[in-house]
PASEBA-1860 file (N, C-alpha, C; in nm, 3 decimals):
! residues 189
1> XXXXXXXX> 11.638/11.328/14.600/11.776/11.311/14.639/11.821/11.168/14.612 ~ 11.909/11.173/14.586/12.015/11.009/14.560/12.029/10.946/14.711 ~ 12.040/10.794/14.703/12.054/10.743/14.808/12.217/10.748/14.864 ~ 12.193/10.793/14.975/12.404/10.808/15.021/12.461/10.712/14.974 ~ 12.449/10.586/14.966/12.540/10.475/14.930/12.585/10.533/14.794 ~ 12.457/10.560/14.677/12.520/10.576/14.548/12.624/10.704/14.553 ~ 12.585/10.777/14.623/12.653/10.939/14.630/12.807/10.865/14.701 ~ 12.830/10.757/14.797/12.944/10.723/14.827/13.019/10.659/14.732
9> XXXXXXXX> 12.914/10.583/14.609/13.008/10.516/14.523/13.059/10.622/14.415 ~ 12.984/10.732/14.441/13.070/10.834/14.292/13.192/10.882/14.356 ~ 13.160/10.946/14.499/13.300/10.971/14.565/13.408/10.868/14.557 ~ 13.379/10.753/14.579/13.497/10.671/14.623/13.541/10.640/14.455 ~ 13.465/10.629/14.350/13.492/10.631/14.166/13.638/10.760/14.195 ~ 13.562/10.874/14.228/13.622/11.027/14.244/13.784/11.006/14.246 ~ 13.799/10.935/14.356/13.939/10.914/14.457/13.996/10.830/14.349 ~ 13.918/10.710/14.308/14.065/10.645/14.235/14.116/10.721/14.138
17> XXXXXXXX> 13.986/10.818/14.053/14.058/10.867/13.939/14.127/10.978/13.964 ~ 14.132/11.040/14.095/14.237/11.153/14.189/14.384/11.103/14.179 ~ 14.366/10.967/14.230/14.480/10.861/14.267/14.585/10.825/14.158 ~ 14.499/10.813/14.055/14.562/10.769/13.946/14.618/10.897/13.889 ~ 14.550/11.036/13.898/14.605/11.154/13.841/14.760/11.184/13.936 ~ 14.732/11.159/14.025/14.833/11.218/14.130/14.941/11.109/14.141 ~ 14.969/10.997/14.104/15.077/10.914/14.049/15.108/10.926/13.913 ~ 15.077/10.994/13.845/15.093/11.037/13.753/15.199/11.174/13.754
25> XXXXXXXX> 15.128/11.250/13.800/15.152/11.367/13.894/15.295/11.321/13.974 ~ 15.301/11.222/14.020/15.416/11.218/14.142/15.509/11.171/14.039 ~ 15.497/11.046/13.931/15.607/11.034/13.844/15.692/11.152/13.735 ~ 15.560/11.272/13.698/15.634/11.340/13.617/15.764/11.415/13.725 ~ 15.709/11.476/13.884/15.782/11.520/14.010/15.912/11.481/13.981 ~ 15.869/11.316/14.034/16.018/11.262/14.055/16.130/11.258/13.961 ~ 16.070/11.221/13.805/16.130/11.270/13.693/16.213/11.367/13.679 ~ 16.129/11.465/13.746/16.217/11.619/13.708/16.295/11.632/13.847
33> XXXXXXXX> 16.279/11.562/13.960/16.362/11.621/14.034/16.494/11.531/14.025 ~ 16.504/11.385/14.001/16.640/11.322/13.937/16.678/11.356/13.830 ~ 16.664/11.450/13.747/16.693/11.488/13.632/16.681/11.428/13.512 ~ 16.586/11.293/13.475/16.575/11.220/13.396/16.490/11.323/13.282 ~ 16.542/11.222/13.144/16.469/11.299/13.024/16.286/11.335/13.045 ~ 16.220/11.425/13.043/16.236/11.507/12.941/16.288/11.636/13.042 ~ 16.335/11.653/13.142/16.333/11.724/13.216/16.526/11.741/13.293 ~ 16.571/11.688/13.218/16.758/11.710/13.239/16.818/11.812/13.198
41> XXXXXXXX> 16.801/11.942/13.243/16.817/12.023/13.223/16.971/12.050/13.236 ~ 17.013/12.014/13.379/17.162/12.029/13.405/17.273/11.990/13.344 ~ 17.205/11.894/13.304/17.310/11.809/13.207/17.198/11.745/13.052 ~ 17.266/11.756/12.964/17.211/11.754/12.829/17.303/11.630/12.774 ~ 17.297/11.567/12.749/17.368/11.442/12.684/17.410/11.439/12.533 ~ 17.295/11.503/12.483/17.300/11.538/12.315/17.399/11.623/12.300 ~ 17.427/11.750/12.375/17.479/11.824/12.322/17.665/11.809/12.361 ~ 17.722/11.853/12.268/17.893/11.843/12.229/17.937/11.838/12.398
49> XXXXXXXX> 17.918/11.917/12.488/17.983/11.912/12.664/17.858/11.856/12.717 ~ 17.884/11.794/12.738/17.788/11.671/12.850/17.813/11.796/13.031 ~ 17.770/11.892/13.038/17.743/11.929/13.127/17.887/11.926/13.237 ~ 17.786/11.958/13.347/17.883/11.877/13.471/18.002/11.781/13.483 ~ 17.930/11.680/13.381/18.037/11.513/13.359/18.173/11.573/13.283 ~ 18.190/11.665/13.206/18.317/11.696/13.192/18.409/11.705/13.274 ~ 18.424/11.718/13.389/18.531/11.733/13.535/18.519/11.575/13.553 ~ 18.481/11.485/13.494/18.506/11.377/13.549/18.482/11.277/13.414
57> XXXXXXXX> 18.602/11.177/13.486/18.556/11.043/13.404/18.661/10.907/13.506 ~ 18.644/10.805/13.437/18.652/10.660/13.500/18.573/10.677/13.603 ~ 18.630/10.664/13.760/18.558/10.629/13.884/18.434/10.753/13.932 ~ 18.502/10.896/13.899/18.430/10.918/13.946/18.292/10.982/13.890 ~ 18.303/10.964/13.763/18.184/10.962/13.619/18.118/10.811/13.683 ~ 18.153/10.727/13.705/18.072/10.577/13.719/17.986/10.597/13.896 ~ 18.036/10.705/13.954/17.994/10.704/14.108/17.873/10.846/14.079 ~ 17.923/10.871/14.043/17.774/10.954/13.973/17.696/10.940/13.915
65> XXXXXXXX> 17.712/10.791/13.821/17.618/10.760/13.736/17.504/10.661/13.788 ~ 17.586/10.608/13.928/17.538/10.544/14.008/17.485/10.598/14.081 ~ 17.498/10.737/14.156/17.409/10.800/14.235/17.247/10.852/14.122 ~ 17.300/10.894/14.019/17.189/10.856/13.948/17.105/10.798/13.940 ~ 17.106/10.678/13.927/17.057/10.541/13.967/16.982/10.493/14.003 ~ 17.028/10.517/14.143/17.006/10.477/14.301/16.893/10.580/14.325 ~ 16.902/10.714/14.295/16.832/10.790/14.339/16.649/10.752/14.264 ~ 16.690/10.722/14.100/16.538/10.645/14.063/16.501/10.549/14.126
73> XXXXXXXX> 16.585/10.438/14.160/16.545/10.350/14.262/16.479/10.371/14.390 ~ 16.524/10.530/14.441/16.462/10.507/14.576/16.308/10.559/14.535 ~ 16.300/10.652/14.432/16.188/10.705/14.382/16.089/10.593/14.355 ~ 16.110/10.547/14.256/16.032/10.406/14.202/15.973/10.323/14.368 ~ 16.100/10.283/14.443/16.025/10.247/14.626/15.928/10.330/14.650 ~ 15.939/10.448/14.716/15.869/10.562/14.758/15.727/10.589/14.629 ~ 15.758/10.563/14.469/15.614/10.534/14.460/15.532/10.366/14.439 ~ 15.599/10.270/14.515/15.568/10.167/14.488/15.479/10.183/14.616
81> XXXXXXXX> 15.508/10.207/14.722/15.538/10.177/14.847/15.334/10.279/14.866 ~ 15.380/10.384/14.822/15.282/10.506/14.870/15.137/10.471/14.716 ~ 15.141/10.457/14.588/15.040/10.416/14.494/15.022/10.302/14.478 ~ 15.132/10.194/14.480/15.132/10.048/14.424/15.073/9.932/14.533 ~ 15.006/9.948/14.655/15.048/9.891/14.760/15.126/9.792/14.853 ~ 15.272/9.814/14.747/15.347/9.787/14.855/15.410/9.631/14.829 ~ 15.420/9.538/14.892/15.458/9.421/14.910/15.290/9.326/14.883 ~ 15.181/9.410/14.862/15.039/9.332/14.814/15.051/9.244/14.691
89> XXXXXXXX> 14.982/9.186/14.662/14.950/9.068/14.523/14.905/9.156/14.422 ~ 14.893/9.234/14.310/14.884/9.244/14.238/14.750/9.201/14.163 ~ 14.746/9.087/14.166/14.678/9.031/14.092/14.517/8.965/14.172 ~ 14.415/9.037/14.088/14.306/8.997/14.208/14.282/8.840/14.274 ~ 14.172/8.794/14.352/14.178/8.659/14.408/14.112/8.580/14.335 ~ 14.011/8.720/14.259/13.922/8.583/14.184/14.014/8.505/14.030 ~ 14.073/8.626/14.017/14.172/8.520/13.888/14.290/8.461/13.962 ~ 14.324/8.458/14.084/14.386/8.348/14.105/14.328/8.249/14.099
97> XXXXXXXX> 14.192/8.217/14.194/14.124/8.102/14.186/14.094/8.058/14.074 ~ 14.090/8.110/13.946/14.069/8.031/13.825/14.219/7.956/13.750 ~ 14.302/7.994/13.815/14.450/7.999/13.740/14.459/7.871/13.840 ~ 14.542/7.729/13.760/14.576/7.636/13.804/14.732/7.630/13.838 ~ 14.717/7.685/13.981/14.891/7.688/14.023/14.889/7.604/14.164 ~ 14.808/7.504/14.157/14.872/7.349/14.220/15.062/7.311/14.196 ~ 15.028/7.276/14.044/15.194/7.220/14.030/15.305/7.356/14.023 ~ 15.266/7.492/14.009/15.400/7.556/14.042/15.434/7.596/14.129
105> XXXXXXXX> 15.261/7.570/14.229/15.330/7.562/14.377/15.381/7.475/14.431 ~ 15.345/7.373/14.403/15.406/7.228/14.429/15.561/7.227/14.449 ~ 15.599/7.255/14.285/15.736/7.255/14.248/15.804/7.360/14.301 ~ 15.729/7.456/14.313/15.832/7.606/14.343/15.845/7.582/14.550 ~ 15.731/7.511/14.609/15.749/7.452/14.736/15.870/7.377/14.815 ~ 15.883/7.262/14.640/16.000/7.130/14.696/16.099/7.236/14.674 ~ 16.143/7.286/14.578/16.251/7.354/14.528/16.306/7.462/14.677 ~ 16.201/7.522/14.734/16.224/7.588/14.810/16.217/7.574/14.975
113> XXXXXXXX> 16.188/7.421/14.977/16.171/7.348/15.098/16.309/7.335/15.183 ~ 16.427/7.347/15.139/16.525/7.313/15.219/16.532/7.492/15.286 ~ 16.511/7.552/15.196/16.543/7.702/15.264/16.414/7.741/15.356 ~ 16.328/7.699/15.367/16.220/7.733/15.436/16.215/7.636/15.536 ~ 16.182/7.509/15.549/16.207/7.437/15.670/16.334/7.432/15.727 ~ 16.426/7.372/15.660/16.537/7.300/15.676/16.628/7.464/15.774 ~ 16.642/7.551/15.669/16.769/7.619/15.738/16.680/7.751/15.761 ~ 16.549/7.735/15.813/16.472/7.848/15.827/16.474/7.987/15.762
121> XXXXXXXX> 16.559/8.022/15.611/16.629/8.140/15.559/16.552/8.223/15.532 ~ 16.423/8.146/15.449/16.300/8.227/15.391/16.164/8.229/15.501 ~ 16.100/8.290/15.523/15.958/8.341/15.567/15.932/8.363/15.445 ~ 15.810/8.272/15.394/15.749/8.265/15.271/15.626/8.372/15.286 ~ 15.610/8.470/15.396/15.482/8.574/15.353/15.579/8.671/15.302 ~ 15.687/8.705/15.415/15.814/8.824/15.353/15.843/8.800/15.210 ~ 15.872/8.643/15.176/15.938/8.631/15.027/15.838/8.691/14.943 ~ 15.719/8.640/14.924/15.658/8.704/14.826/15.596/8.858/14.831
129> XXXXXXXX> 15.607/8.933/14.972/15.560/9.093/14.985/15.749/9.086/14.873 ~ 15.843/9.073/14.935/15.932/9.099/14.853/15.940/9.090/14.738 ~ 15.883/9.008/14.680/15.900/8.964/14.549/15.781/9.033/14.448 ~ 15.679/9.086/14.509/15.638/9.162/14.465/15.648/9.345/14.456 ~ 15.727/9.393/14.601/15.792/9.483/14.563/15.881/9.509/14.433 ~ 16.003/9.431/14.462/16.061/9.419/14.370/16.029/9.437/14.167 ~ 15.910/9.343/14.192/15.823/9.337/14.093/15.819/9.462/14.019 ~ 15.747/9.546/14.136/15.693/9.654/14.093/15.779/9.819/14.083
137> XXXXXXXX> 15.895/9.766/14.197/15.976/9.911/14.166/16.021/9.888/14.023 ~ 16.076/9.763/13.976/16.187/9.747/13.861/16.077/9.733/13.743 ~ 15.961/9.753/13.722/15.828/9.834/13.656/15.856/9.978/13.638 ~ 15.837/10.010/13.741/15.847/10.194/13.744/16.002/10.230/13.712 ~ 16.116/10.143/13.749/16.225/10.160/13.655/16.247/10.182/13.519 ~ 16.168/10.072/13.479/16.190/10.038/13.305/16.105/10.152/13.248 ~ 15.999/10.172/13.329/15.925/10.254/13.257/15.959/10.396/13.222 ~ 16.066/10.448/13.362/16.136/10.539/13.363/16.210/10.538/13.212
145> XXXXXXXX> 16.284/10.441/13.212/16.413/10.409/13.095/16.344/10.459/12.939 ~ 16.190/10.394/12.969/16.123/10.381/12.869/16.134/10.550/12.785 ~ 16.037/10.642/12.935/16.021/10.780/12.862/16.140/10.868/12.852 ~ 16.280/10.809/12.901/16.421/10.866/12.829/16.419/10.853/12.717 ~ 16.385/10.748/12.611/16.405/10.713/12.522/16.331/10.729/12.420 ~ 16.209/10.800/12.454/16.149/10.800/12.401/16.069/10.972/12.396 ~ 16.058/11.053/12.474/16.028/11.162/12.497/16.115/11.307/12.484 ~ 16.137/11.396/12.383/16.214/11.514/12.337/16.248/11.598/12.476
153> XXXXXXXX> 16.358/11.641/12.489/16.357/11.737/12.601/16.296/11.889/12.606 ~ 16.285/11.922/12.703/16.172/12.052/12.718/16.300/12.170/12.716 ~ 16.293/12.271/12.633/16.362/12.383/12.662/16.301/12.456/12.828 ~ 16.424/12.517/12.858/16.320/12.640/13.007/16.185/12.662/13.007 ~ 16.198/12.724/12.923/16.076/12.838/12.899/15.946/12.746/12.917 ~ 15.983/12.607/12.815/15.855/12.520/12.834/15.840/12.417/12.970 ~ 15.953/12.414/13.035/15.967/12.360/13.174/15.899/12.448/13.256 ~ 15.919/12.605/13.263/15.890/12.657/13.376/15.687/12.641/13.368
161> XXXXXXXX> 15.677/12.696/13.226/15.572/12.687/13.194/15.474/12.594/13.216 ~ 15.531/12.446/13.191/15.447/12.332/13.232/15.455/12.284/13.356 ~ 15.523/12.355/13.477/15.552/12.324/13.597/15.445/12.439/13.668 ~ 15.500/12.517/13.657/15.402/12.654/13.734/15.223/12.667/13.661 ~ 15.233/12.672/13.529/15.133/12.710/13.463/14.990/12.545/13.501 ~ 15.058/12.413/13.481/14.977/12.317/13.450/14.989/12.210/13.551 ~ 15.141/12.129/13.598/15.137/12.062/13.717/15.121/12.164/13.833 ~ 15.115/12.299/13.883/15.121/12.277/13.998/14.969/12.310/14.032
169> XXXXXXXX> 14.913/12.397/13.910/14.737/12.399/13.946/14.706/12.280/13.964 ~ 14.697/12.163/13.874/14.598/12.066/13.892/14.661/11.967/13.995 ~ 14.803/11.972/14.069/14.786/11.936/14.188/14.706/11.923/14.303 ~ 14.702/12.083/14.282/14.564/12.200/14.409/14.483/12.119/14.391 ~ 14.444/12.135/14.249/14.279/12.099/14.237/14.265/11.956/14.269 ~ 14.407/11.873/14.260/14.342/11.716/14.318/14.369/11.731/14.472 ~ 14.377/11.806/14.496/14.427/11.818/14.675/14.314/11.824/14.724 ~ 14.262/11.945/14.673/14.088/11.952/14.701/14.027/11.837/14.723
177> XXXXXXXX> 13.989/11.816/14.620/13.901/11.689/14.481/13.884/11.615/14.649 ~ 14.036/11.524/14.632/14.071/11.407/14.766/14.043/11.494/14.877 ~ 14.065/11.559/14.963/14.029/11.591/15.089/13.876/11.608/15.057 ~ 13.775/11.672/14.976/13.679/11.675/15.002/13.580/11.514/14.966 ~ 13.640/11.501/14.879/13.597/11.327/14.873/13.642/11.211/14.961 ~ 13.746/11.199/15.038/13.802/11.111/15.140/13.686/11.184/15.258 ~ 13.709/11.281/15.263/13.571/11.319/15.385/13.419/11.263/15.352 ~ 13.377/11.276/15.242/13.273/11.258/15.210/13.266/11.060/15.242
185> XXXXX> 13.355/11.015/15.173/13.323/10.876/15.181/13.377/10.818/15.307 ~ 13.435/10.867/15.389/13.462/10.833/15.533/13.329/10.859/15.645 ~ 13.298/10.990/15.633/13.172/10.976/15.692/13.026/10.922/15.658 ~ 13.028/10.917/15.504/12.942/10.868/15.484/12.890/10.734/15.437 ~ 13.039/10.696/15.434/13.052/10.546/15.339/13.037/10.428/15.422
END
């Protein structure tokens, strides 16, 4: 028999590559449920009637285009927040410690010294969880923008097909996968 530790390190291997399937998994979701390409079914842009948007234009074509929007935005949060962790650093500790950021902390310190001492505005742990949110939703934005632009739209037939037939099995099967591996490396890890 294998020693539990190693049997905990294949499980806990298991989970990230669960993790990584299932943000994957959650971006194609969110995709299709804001209606972004390849999955805009309701509205087609290419074709001669732009859908829906025909009953409208100036304000209230621009208040829709904005609920649009807004709605990737909250998506991109909700997967920053739940895969990305959040307002965390990004970037591991040991390549910070090799990276010489004395002087842009220095400078980015004075620069930011009147708002942090002086008129108390900033909490410098909040600024940077913020600033790395930020970071990372307007990532999962662009990237969004990216596969509009780049990815053919799916007729029905191949929507229903790749929804029922392929995302929603291998959901299951990572549902499994993680509950039986989060058990495994919790009790045994």
């Amino acid at each position: 028999f294998y020693p539990v530790p190693y049997v905990s390190s294949i499980f806990a291997f298991v989970l990230v590559i669960c993790t990584v399937l299932l943000f994957g998994l959650y971006l194609t979701g969110a995709c299709a449920e804001i209606n972004r390409i390849p999955f805009d079914l309701p509205e087609a842009e290419s074709e001669l009637v732009s859908g829906y948007n025909t009953e409208y234009s100036g304000i209230k074509f621009a208040i829709f285009f904005l609920a649009e929007f807004t709605n990737l935005f909250v998506v991109s949060s909700i997967a920053t927040v739940m895969f990305l962790g959040g307002g965390d650093n990004p970037i591991p500790a040991w390549i910070l410690a090799k990276l010489p950021l004395e002087p842009i902390s220095a400078g980015l310190g004075a620069f930011l010294s009147p708002l942090i001492n002086d008129l108390k505005l900033i909490n410098p742990a909040t600024f940077w969880a913020a600033f790395w949110v930020i970071v990372k939703v307007y990532s999962i934005v662009f990237f969004a923008i990216l596969v509009r632009g780049t990815l053919p739209r799916f007729r029905i037939d191949q929507l229903m097909d790749f929804g029922w037939k392929r995302l929603i099995p291998l959901a299951l099967i990572l549902f499994i996968v993680v509950v039986f591996a989060r058990t495994w490396v919790v009790c045994h890890g």
